[in-house]
N, C-alpha and C positions, 0 to 999 in steps of 0.2 A: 652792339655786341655782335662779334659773328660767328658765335659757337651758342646753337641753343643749349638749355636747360633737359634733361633727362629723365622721368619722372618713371618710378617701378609703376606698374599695375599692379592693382589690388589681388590679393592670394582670393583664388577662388575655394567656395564654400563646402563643407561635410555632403551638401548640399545635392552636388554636381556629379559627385561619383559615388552613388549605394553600395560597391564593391569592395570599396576600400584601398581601392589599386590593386585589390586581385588580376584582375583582368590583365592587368600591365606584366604580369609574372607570368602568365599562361602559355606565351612562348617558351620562355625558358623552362617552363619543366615540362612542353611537349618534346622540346629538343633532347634533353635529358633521357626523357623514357626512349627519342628512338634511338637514340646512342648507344642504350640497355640494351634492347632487342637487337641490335643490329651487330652494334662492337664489340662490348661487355662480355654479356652473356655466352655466346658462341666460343669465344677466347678463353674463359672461361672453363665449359665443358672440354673443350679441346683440353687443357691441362690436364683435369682429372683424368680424361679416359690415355693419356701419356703414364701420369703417374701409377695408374692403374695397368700399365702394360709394361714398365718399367719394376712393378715390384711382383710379376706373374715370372718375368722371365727363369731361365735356368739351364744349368748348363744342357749343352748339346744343341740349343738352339738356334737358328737363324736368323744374321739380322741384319739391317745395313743402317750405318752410320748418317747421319745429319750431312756432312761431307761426300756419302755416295759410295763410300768403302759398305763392301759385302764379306761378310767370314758368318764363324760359328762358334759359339760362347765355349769357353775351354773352363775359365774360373771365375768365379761371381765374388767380389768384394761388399764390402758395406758401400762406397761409392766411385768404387771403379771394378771393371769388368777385364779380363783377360781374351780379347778376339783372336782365332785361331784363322788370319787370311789366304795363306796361300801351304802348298808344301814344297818344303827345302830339299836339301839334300841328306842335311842332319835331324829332320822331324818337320813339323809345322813351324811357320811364321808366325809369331804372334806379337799382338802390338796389346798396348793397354788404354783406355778408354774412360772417360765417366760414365755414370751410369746415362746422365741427364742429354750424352750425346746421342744417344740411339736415335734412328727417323723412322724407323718400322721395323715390324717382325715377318717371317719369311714363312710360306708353308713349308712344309719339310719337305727335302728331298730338290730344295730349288738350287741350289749352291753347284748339284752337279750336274743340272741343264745347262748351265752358264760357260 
């Protein structure tokens, strides 16, 4: 014959590991927690204190868009806002906006250093 025979090994016993295979899991849920600390979490906060700056806003305020456009709130919707960016000849320019487009809020008085 020129192919030998194949024979399993015997399954080792309760015996060999007191853990239970705990141990074999220990990576995985230290990977986990630093994923929390590190990705999660941070990303996280970040949202709320957005949603938190996003439902303070009001008119007259300043603010620049996600995009890098800079104006000043004219009309506040329930999820769009009226931007007041430049002045025309006929009044202000205004564009309209989501709320959830905002990237920050401005001190005041910064619109006319600019």
């Amino acid at each position: 014959m020129l192919i030998s025979n194949a024979f399993a090994q015997a399954a080792p016993g309760a015996s060999q590991d007191p853990t239970g295979g705990l141990m074999s899991l220990l990576p995985i849920i230290a990977m986990f927690a630093i994923f929390w600390f590190l990705m999660i979490r941070p990303q996280m906060k970040k949202a709320k204190d957005h949603q938190k700056m996003v439902g303070e806003m009001q008119k007259g305020d300043e603010i620049v868009t996600q995009g890098g456009m800079a104006g000043r709130i004219s009309k506040i919707g329930e999820n769009f806002i009226t931007v007041a960016v430049a002045e025309g000849k006929d009044g202000p320019i205004e564009i309209v906006i989501q709320k959830n487009a905002i990237g920050a809020m401005l001190p005041k008085g910064t619109l006319k250093t600019l």
